[in-house]
C-alpha positions as CSV (number, residue, x, y, z in Angstrom):
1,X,0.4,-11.5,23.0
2,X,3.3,-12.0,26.0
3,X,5.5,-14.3,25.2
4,X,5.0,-17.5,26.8
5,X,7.8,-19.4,28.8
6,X,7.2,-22.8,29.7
7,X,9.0,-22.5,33.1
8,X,6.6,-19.8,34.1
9,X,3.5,-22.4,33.8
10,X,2.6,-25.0,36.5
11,X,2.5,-28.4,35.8
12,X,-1.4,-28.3,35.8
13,X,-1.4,-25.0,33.2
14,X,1.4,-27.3,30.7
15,X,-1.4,-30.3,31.6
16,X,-3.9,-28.8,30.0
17,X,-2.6,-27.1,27.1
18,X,-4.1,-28.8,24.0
19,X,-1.6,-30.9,22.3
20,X,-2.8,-30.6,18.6
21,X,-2.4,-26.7,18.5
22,X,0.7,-26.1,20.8
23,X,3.5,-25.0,19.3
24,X,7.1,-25.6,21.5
25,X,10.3,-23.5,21.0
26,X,13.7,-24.7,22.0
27,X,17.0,-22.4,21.5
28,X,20.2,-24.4,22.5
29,X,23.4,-22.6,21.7
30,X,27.2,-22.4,23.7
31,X,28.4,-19.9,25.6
32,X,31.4,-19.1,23.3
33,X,34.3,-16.7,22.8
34,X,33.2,-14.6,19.9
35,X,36.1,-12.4,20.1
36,X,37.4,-9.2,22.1
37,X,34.2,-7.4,21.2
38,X,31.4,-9.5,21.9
39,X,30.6,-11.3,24.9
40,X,30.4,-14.8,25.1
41,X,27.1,-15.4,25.0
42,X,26.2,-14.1,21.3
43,X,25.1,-17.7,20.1
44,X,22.3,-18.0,23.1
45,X,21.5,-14.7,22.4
46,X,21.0,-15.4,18.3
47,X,18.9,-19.1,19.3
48,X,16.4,-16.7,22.0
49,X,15.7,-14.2,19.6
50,X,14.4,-16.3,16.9
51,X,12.6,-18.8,19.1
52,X,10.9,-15.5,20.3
53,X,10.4,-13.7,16.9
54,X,9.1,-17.5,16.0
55,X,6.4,-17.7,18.5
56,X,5.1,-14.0,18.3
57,X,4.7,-14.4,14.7
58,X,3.4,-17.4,15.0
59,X,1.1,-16.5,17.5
60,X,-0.3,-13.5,15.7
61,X,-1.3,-15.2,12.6
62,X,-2.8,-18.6,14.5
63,X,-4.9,-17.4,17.5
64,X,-6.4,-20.4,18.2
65,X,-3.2,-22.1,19.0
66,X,-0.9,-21.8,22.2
67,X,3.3,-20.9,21.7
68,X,5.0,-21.4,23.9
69,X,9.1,-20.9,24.5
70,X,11.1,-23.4,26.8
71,X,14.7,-22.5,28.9
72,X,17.7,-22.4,26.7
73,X,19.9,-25.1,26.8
74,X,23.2,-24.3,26.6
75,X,25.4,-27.3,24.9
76,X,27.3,-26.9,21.8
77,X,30.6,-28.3,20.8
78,X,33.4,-27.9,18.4
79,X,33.6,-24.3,19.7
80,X,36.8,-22.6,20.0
81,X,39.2,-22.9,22.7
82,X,39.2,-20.0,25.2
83,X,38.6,-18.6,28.7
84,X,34.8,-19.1,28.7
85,X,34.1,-21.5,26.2
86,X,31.7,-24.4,27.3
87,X,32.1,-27.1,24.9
88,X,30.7,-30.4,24.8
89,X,31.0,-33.4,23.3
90,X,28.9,-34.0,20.3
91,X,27.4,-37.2,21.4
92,X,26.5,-35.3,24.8
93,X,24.2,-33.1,23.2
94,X,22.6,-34.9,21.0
95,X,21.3,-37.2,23.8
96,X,20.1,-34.1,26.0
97,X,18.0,-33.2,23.0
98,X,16.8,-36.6,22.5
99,X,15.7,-36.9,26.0
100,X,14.5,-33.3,26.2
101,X,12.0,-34.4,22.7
102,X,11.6,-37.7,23.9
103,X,9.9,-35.9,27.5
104,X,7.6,-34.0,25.2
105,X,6.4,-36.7,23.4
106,X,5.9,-39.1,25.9
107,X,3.3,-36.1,27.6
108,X,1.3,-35.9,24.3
109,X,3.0,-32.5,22.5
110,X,3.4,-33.3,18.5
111,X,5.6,-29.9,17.2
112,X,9.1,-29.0,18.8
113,X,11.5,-26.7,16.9
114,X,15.0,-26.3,17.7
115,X,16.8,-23.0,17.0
116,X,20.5,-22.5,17.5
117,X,22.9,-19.8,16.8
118,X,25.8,-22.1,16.6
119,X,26.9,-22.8,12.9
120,X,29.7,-25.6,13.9
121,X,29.0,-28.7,11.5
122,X,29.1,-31.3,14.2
123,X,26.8,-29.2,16.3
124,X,23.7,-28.9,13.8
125,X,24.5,-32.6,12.8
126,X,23.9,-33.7,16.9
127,X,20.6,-31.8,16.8
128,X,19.5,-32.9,13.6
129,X,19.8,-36.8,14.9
130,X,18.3,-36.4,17.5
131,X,15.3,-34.7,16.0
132,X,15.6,-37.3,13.5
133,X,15.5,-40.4,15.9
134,X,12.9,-38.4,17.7
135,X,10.2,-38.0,15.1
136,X,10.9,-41.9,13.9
137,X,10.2,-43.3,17.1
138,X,7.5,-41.0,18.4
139,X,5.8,-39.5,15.6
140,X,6.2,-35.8,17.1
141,X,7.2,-33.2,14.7
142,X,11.0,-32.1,15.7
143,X,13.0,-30.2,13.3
144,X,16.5,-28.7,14.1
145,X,16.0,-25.3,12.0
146,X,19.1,-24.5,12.0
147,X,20.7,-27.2,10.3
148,X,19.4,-25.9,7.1
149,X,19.6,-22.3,7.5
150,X,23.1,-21.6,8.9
151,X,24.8,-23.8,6.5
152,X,22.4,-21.4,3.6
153,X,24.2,-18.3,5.4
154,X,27.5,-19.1,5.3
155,X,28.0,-20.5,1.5
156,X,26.1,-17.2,0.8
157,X,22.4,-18.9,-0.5
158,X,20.4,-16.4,1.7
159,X,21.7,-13.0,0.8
160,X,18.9,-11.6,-1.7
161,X,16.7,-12.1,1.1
162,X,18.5,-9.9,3.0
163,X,18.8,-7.5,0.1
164,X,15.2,-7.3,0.3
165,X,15.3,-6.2,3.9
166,X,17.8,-3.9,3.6
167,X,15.9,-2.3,-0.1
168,X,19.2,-2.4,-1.7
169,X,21.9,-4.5,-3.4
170,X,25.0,-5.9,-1.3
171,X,27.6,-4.0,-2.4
172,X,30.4,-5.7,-4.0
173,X,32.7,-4.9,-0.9
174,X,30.3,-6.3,1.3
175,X,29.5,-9.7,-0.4
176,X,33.2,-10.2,-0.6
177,X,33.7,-9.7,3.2
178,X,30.9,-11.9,3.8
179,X,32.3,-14.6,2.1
180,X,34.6,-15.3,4.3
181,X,32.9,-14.4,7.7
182,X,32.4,-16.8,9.3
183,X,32.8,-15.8,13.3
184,X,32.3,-12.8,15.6
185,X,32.5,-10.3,12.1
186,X,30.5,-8.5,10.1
187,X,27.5,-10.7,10.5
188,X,27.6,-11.7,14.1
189,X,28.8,-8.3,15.7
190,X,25.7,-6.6,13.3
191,X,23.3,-9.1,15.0
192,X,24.7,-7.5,18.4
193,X,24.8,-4.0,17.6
194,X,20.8,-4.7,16.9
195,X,20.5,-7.3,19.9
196,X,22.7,-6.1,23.0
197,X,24.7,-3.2,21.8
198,X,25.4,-2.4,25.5
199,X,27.3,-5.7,25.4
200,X,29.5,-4.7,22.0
201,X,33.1,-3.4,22.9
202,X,34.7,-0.5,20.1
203,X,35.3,-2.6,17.2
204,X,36.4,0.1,14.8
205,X,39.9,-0.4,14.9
206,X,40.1,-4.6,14.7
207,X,41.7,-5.8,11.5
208,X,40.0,-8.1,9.4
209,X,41.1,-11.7,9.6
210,X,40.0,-13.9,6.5
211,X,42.3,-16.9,6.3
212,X,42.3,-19.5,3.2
213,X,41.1,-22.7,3.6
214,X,44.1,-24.3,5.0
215,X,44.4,-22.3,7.9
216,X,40.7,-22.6,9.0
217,X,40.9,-26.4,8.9
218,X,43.0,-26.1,11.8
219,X,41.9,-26.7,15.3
220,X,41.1,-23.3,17.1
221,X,42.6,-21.4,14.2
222,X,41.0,-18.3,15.1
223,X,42.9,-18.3,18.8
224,X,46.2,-19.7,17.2
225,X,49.6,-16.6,17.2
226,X,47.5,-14.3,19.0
227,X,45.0,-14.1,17.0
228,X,41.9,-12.5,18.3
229,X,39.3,-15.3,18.3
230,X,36.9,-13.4,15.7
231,X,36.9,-15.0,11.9
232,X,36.0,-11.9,9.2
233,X,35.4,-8.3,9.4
234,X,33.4,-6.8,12.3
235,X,35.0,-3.3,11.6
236,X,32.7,-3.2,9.1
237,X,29.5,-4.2,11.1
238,X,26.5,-2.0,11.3
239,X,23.0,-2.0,12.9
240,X,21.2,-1.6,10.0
241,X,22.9,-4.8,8.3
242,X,22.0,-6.7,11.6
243,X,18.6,-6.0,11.5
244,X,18.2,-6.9,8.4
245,X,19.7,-10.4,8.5
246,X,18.4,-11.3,11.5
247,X,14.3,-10.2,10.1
248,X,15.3,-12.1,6.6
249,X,16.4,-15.1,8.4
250,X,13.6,-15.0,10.9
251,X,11.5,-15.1,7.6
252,X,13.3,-18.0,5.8
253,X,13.0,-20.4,9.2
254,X,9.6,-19.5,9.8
255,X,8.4,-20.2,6.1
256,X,10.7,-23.6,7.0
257,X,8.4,-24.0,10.2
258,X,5.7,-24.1,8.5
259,X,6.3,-26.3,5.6
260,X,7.5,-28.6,8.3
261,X,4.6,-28.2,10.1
262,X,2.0,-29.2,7.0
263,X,4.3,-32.1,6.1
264,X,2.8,-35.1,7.0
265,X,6.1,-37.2,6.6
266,X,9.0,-37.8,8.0
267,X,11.8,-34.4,7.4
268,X,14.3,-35.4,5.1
269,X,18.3,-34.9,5.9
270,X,19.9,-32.2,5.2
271,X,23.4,-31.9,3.2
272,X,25.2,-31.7,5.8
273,X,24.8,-35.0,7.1
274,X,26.0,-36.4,3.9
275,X,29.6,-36.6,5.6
276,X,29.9,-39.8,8.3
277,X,33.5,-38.5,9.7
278,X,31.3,-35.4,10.8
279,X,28.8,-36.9,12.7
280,X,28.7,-37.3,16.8
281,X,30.1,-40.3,18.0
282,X,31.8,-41.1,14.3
283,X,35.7,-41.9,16.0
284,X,33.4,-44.5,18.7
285,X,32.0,-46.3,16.0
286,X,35.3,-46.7,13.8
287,X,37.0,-47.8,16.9
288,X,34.4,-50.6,17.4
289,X,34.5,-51.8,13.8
290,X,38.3,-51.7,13.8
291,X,38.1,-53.5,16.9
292,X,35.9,-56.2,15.5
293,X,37.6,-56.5,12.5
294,X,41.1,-56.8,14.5
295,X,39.5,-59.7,16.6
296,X,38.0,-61.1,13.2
297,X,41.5,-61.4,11.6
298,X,43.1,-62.9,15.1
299,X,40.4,-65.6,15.2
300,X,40.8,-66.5,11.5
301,X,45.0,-66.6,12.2
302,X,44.3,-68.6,15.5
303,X,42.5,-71.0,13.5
304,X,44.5,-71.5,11.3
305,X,47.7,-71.9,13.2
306,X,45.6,-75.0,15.2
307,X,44.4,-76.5,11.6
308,X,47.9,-76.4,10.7
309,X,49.3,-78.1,14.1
């Protein structure tokens, strides 16, 4: 079955689609630096590919139901800094996404699944609220996929599934490089040499960068000294790795899918959200409070300085 693209429907076609078995698909990633290797857009190009493996497979093994893909949005924030980079603020996209679920549900649709290719904490925390507030208010099923898997990726919770798509073991080599590849390395330039290797420059010769903790808690670390804006090894990238991440993770979010799908409650938080200093709009709302609490403490002086008088 074609893949179906909700901006290639009229307005009377999206009318009639049945509501209880349509499926919507929405990728939302940044264009982003990803290094001297990759272009910018490797993130929108992650988010489209598994909204579109997502709806074919999803298509195949429910015929009776309509899939169908929307445009990709392109917000993200906490990117790094560099010619190219579109970043926004966090609070900015997690009311596009609220407004884009709240559209939806106020025309009748009851699934929407958000897939991104950007793994920056704040990021999957935006889309997570607003699928959050989303579901609460209208009862339509909206799940940021992504919050759960990338996080799974990165602390390294997902790599027997890619073991079993590759038929091997991870050398030890390799699991240690991917420990600590986190941006435009091994992982991400693998995707692309699968994806768009017409778009991947000659990585051979780039040196692996795989800073400690310190140094990555730094703002645009990667671009920092003439650094190269890439965190981890992409030398060591290869198509066969990238296709078999990108099939094992395609498998993990779609068994997420549809475990969301047959849960009749309300998605619960992931970990990430555990952390309040992370979330959008978090220095806003400790502004407010300290401003209250400043004009608590001069009313209570003011007061007292007139009882004493």
């Amino acid at each position: 079955m074609p893949l179906i693209r909700l901006e290639n429907l009229s307005w009377p076609q999206i009318g009639a689609l049945d509501r209880a078995r349509t499926l919507l698909l929405q990728p939302v990633s940044p264009i982003e630096e990803h290094g001297p290797h990759l272009p910018c857009g490797v993130d929108i190009w992650d988010a489209e590919y598994f909204s579109a493996r997502l709806s074919e497979r999803y298509a195949a093994e429910h015929s009776d139901w309509t899939v169908v893909v929307l445009p990709s949005l392109v917000l993200g924030c906490n990117a790094f800094t560099a010619p190219g980079t579109i970043s926004v603020r966090g609070t900015a996209i997690r009311d596009v996404i609220y407004d884009t679920g709240r559209s939806l549900a106020r025309h009748g649709f009851k699934y929407l699944f958000l897939a991104s290719g950007h793994g920056a904490v704040g990021h999957l925390i935006a889309l997570e609220e607003a699928a959050h507030a989303i579901e609460s208010r209208y009862g339509m099923k909206m799940v940021s996929l992504s919050s759960t898997l990338i996080p799974e990726v990165l602390s390294g919770r997902l790599w027997h599934r890619v073991e079993e798509r590759l038929g091997r073991a991870l050398a030890e080599s390799e699991r240690r490089m991917l420990k600590g590849d986190t941006h435009g390395g091994l992982l991400e330039t693998s995707f692309m040499l699968k994806l768009r290797p017409d778009l991947v420059a000659d990585h051979s010769k780039l040196e692996p960068f795989d800073p400690p903790l310190l140094t990555r808690l730094q703002t645009d670390f990667a671009m920092k000294e003439g650094r190269g804006g890439y965190v981890g090894y992409p030398a060591a990238a290869s198509v066969e790795f990238g296709a078999a991440a990108l099939e094992a993770f395609v498998d993990v979010a779609y068994e997420r899918m549809m475990a969301a799908m047959e849960n009749p409650r309300r998605e619960k938080w992931s970990a990430i959200t555990r952390w309040p200093f992370l979330r959008p709009g978090w220095r806003r709302t400790m502004n407010v409070i300290f401003a209250i609490l400043a004009a608590l403490l001069i009313g209570i002086l003011i007061g007292r300085i007139t009882a004493g008088s």
